[in-house]
VOTIKE-627710 format. One record per atom (N, C-alpha, C): residue in one letter; atom name; residue number from 1; x, y, z. Coordinates in Angstrom, 1 decimal. Layout:
BEGIN
<lotor code="A" site="CA" pos="NUM" east="X" north="Y" up="Z"/>
...
This chain:
BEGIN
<lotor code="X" site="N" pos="1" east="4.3" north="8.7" up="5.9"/>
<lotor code="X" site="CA" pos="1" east="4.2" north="9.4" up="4.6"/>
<lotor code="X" site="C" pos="1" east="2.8" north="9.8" up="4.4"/>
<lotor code="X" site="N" pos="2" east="3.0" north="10.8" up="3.8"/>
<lotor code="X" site="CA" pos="2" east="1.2" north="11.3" up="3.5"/>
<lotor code="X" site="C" pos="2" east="1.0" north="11.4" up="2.0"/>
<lotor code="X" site="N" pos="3" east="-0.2" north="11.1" up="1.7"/>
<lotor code="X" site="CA" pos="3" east="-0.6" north="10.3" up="0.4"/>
<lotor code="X" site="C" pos="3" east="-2.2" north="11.8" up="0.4"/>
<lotor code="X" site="N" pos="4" east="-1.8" north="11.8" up="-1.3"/>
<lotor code="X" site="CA" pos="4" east="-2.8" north="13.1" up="-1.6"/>
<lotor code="X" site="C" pos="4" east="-3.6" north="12.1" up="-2.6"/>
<lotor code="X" site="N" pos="5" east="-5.1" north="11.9" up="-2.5"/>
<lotor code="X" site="CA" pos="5" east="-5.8" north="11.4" up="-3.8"/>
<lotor code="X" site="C" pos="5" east="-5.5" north="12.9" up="-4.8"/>
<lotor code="X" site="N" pos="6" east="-5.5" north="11.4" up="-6.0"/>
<lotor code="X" site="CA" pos="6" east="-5.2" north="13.1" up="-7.2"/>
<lotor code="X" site="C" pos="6" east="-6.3" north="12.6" up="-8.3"/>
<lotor code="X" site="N" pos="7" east="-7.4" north="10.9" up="-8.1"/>
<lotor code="X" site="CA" pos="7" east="-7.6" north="10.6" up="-9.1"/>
<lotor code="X" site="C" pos="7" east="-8.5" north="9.5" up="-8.3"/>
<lotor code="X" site="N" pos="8" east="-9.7" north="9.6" up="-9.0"/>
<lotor code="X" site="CA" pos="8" east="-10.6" north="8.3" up="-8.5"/>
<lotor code="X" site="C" pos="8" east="-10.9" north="7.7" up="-10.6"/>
<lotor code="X" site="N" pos="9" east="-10.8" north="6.4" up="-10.1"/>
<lotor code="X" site="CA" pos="9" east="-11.1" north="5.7" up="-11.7"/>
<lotor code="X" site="C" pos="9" east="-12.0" north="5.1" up="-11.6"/>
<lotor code="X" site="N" pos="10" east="-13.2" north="5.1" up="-12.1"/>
<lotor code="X" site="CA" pos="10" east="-14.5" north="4.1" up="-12.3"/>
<lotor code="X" site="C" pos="10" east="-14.3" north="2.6" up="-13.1"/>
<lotor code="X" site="N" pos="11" east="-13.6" north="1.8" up="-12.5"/>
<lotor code="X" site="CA" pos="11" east="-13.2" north="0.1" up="-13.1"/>
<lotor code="X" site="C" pos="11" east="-14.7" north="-0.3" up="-13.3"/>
<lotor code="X" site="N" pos="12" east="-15.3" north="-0.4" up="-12.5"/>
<lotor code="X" site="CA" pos="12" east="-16.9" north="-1.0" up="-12.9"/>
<lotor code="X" site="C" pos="12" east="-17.6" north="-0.4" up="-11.8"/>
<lotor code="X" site="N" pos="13" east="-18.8" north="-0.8" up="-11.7"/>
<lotor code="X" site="CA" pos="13" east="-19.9" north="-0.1" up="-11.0"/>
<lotor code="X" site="C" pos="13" east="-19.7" north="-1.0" up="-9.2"/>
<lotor code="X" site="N" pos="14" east="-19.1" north="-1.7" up="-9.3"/>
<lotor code="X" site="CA" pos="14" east="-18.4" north="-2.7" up="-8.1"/>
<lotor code="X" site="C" pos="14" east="-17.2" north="-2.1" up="-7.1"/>
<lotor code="X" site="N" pos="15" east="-16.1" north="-1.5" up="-8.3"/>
<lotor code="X" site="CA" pos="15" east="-14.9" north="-0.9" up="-8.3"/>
<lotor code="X" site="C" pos="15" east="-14.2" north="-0.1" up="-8.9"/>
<lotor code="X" site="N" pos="16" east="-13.8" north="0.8" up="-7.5"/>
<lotor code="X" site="CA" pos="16" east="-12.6" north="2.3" up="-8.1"/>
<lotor code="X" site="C" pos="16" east="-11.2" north="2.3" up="-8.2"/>
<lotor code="X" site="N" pos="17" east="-10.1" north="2.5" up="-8.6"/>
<lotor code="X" site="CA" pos="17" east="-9.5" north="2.3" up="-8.3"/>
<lotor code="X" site="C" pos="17" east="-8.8" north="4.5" up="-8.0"/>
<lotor code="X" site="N" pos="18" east="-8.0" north="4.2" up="-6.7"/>
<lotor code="X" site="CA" pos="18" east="-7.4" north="5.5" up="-6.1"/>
<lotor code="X" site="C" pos="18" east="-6.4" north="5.6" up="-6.5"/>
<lotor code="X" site="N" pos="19" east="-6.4" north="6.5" up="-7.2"/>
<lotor code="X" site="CA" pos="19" east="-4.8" north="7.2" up="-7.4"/>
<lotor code="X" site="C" pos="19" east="-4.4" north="8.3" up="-6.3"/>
<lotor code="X" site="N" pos="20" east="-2.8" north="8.2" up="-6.1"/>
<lotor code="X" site="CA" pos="20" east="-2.3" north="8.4" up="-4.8"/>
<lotor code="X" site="C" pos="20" east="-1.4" north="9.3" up="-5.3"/>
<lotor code="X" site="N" pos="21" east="-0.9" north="10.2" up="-4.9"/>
<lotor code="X" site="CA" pos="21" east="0.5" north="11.0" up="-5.2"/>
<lotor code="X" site="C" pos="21" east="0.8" north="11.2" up="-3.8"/>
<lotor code="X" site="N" pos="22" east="2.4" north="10.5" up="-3.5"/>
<lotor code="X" site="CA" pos="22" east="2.9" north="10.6" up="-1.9"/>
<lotor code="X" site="C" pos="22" east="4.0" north="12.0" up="-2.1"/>
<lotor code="X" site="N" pos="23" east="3.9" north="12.3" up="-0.7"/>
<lotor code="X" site="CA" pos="23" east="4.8" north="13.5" up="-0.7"/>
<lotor code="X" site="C" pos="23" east="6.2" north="13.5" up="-1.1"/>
<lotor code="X" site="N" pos="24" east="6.8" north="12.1" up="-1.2"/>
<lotor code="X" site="CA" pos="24" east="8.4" north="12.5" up="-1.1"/>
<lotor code="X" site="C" pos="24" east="7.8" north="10.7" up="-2.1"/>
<lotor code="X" site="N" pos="25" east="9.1" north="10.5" up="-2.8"/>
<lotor code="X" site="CA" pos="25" east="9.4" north="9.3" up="-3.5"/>
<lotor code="X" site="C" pos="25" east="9.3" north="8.1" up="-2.9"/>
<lotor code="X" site="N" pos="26" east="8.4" north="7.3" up="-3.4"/>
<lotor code="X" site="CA" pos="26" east="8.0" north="5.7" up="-2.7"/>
<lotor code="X" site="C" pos="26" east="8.6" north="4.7" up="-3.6"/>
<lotor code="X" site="N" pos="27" east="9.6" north="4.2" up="-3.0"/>
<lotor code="X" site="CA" pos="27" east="9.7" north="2.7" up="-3.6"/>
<lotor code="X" site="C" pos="27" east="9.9" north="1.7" up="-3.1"/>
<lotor code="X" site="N" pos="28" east="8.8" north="0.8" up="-4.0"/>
<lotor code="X" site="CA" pos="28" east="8.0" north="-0.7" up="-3.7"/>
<lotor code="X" site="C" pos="28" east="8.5" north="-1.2" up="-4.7"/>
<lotor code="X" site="N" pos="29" east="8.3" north="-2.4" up="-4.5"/>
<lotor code="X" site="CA" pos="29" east="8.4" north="-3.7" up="-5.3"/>
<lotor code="X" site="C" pos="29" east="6.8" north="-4.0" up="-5.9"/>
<lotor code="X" site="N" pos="30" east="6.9" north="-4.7" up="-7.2"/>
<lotor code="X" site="CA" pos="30" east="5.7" north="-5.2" up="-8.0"/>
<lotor code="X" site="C" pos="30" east="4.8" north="-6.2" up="-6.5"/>
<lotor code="X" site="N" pos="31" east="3.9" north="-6.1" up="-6.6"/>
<lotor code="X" site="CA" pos="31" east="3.1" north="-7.1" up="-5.7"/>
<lotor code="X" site="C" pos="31" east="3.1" north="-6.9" up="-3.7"/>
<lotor code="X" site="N" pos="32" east="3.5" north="-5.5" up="-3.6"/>
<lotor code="X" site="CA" pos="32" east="4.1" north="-4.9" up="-2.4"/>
<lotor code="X" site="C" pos="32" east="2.7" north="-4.5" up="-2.0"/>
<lotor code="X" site="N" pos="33" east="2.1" north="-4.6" up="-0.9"/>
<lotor code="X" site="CA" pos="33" east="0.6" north="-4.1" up="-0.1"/>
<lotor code="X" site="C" pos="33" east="1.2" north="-2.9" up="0.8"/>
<lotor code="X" site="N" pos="34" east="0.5" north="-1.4" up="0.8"/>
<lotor code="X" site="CA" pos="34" east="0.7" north="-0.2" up="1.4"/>
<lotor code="X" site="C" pos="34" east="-0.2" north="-0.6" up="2.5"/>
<lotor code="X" site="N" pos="35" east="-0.2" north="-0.1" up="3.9"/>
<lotor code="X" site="CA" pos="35" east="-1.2" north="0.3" up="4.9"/>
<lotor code="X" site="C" pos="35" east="-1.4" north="1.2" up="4.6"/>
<lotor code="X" site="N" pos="36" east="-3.0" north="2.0" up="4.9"/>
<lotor code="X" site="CA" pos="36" east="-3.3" north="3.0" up="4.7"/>
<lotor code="X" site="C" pos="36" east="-3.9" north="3.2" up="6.1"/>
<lotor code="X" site="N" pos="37" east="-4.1" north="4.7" up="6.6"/>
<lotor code="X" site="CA" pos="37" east="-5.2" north="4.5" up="7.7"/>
<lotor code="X" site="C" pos="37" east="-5.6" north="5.9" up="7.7"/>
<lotor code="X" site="N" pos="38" east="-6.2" north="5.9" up="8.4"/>
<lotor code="X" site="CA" pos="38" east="-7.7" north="7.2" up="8.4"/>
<lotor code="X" site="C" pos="38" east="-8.4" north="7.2" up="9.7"/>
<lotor code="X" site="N" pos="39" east="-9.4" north="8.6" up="10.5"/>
<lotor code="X" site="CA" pos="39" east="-10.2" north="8.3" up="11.3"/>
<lotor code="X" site="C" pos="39" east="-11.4" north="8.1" up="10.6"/>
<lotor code="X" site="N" pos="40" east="-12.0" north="7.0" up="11.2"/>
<lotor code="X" site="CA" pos="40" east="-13.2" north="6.8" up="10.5"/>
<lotor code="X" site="C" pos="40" east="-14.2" north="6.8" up="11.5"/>
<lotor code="X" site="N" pos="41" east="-15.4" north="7.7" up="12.0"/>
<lotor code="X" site="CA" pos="41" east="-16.4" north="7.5" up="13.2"/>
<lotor code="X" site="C" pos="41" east="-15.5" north="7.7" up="14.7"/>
<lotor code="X" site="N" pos="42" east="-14.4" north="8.7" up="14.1"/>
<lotor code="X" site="CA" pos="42" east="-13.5" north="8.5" up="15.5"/>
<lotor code="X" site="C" pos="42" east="-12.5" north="8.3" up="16.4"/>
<lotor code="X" site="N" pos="43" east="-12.4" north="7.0" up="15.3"/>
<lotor code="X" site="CA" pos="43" east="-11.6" north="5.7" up="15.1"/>
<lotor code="X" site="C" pos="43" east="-10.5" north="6.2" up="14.7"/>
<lotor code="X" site="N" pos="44" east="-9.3" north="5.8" up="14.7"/>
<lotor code="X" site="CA" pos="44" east="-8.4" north="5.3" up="13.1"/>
<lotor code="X" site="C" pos="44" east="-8.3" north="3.4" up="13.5"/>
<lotor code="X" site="N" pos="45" east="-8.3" north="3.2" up="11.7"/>
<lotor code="X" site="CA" pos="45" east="-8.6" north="2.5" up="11.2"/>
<lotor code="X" site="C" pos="45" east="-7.8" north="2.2" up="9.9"/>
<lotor code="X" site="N" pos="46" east="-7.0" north="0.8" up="10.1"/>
<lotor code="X" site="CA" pos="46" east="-5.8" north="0.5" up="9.4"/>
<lotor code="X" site="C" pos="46" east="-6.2" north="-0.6" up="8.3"/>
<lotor code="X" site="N" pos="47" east="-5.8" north="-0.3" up="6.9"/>
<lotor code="X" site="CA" pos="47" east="-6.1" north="-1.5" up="5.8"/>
<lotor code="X" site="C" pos="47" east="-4.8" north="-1.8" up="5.5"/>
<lotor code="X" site="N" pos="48" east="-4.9" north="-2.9" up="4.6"/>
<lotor code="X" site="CA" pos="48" east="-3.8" north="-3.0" up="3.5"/>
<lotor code="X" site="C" pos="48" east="-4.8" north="-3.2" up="2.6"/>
<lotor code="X" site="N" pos="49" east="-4.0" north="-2.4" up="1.2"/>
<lotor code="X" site="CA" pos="49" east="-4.2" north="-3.0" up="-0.3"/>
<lotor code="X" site="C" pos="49" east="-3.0" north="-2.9" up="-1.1"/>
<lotor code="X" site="N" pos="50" east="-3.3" north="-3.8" up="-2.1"/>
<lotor code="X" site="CA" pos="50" east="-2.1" north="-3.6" up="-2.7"/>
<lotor code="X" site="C" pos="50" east="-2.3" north="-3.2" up="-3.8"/>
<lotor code="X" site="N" pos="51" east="-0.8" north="-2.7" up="-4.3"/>
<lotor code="X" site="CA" pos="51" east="-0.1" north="-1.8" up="-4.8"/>
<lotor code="X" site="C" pos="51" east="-0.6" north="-2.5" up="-6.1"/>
<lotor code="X" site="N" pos="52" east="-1.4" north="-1.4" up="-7.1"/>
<lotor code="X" site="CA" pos="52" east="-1.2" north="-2.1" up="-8.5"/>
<lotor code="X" site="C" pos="52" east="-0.7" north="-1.3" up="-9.7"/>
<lotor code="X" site="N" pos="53" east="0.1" north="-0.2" up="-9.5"/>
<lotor code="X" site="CA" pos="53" east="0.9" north="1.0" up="-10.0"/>
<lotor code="X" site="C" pos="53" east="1.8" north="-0.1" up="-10.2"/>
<lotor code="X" site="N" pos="54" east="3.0" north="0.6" up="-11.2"/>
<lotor code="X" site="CA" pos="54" east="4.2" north="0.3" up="-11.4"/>
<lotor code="X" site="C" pos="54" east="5.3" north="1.4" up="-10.8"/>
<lotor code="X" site="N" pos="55" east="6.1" north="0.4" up="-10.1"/>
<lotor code="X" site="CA" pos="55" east="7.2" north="1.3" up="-9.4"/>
<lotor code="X" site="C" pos="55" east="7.9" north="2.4" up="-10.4"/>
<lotor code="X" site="N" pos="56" east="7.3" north="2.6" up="-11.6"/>
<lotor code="X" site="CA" pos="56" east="8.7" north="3.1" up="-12.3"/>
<lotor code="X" site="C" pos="56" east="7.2" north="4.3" up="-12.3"/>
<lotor code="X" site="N" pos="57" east="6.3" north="4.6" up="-11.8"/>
<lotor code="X" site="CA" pos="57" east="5.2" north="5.6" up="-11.8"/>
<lotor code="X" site="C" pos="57" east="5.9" north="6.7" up="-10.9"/>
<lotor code="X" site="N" pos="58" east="5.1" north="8.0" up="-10.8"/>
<lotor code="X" site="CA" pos="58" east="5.2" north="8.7" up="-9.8"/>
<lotor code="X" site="C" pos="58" east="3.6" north="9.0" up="-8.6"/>
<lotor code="X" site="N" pos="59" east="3.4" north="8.0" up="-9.1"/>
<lotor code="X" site="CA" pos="59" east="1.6" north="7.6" up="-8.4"/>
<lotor code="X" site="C" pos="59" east="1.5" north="6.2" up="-7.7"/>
<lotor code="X" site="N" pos="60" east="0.6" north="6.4" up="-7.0"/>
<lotor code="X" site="CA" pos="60" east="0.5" north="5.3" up="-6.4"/>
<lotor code="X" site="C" pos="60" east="-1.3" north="3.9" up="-6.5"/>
<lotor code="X" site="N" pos="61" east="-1.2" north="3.7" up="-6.8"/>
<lotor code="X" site="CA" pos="61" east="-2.7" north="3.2" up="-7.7"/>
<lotor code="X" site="C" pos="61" east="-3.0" north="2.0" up="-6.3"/>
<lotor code="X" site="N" pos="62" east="-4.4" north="2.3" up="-5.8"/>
<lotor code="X" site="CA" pos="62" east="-5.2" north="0.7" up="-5.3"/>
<lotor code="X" site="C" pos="62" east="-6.2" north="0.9" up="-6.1"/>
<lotor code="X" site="N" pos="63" east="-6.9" north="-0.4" up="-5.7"/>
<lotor code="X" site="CA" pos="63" east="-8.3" north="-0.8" up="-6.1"/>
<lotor code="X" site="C" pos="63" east="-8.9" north="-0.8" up="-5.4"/>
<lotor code="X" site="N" pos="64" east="-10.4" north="-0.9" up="-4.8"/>
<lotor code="X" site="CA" pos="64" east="-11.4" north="-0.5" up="-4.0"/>
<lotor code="X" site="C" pos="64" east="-12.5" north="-1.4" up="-4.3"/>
<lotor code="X" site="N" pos="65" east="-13.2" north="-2.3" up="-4.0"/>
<lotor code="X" site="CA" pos="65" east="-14.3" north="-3.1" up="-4.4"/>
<lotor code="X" site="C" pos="65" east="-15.2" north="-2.6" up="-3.3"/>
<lotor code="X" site="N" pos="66" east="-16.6" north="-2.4" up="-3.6"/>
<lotor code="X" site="CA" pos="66" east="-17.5" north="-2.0" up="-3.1"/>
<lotor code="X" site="C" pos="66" east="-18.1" north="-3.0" up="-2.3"/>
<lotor code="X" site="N" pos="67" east="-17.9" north="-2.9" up="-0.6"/>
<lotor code="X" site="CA" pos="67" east="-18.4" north="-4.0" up="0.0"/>
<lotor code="X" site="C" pos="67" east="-19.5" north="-3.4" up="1.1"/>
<lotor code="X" site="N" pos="68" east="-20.1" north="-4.5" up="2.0"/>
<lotor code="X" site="CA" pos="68" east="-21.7" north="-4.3" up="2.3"/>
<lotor code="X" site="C" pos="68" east="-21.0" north="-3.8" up="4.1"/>
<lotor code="X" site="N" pos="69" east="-21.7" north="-2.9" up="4.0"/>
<lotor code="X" site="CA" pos="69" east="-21.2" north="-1.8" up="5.6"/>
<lotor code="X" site="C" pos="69" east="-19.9" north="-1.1" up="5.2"/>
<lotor code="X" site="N" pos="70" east="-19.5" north="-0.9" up="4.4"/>
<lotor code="X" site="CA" pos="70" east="-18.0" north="-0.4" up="4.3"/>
<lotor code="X" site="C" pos="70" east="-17.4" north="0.9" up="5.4"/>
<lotor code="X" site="N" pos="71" east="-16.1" north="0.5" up="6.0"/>
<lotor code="X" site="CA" pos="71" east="-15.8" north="1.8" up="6.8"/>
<lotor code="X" site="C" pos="71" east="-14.5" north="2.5" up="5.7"/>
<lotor code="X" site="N" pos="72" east="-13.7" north="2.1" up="5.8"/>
<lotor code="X" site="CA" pos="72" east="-12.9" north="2.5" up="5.4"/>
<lotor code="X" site="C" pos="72" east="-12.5" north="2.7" up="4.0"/>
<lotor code="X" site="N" pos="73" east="-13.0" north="1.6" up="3.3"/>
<lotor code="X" site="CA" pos="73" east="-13.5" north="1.9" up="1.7"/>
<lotor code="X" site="C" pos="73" east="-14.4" north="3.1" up="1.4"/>
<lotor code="X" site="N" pos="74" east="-14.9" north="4.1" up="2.4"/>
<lotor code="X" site="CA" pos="74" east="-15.7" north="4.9" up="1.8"/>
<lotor code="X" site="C" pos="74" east="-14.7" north="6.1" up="1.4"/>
<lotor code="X" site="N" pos="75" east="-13.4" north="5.2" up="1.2"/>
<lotor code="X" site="CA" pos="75" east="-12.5" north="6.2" up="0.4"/>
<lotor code="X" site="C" pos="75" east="-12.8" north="6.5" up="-1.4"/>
<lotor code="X" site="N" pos="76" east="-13.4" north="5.7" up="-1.4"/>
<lotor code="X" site="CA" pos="76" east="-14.0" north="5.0" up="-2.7"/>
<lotor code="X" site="C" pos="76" east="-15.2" north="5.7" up="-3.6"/>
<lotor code="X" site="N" pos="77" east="-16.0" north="6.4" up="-2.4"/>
<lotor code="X" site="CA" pos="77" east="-17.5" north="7.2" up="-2.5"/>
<lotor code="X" site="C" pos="77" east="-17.1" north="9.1" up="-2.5"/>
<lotor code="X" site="N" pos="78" east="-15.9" north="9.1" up="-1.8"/>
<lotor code="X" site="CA" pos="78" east="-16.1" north="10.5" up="-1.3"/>
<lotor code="X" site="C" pos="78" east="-14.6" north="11.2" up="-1.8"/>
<lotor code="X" site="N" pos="79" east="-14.0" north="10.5" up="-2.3"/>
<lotor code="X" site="CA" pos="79" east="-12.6" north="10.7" up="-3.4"/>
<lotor code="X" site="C" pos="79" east="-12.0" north="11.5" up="-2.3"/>
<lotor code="X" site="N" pos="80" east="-12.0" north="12.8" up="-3.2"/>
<lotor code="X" site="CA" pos="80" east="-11.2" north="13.8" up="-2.6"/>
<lotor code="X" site="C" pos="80" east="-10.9" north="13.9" up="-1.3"/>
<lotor code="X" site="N" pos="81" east="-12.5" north="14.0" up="-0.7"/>
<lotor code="X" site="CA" pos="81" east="-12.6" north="14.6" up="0.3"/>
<lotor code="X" site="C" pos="81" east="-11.8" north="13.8" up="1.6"/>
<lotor code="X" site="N" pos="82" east="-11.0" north="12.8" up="1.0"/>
<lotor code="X" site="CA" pos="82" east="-10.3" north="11.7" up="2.2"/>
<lotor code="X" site="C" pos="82" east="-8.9" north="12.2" up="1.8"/>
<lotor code="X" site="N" pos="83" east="-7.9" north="12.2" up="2.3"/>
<lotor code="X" site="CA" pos="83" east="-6.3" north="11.4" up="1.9"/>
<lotor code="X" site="C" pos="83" east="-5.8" north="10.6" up="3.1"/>
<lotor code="X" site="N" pos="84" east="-4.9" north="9.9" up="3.1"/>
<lotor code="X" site="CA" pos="84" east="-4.3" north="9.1" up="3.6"/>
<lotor code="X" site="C" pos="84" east="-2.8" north="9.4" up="4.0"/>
<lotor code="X" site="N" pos="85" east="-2.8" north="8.4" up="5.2"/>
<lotor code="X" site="CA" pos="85" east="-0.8" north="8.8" up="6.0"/>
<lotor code="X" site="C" pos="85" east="-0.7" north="7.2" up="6.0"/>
C-alpha cells in the first residue's frame, strides 16, 4: 500500500508526529504497529511504528522521536519530500 505524507506535527522539539493518507482504506486495530520502508543511501530500509490514529480516522498518524545518526527517521526533517509503501 502506498502512504502519501499530508501532514508533519511539531509534538516538541524531540518529536513529530506524520500524518499519513493511504491510497485505498486501512484497517487496524488500536495498538497495531505499520512497517514502513523507504530507500535510504541506496538501501531500503524497513521500521515499525506504531499506529497512534484512531481506526475510525481516514489518516494514518506515527510519531517520530529524534534520534542520534537517524536513517530512516529523517522522514521527520524533510516531511514531504519522503512518502512511504
Amino acid at each position: 500500500m502506498k502512504l502519501t505524507v499530508k501532514e508533519i506535527i511539531v509534538e516538541s522539539s524531540q518529536t513529530k508526529t506524520v500524518r499519513f493518507i493511504p491510497e485505498e482504506k486501512f484497517n487496524f486495530q488500536p495498538g497495531q504497529f505499520i512497517m514502513l520502508s523507504g530507500l535510504c543511501g541506496g538501501k531500503t530500509v524497513k521500521r515499525a511504528y506504531s499506529i497512534r490514529s484512531s481506526p475510525t480516522k481516514s489518516y494514518i498518524d506515527i510519531s517520530v522521536k529524534l534520534t542520534p545518526n537517524p536513517i530512516f527517521s529523517k522522514i521527520r526533517e524533510y516531511g514531504k519530500e519522503y512518502g512511504a509503501t
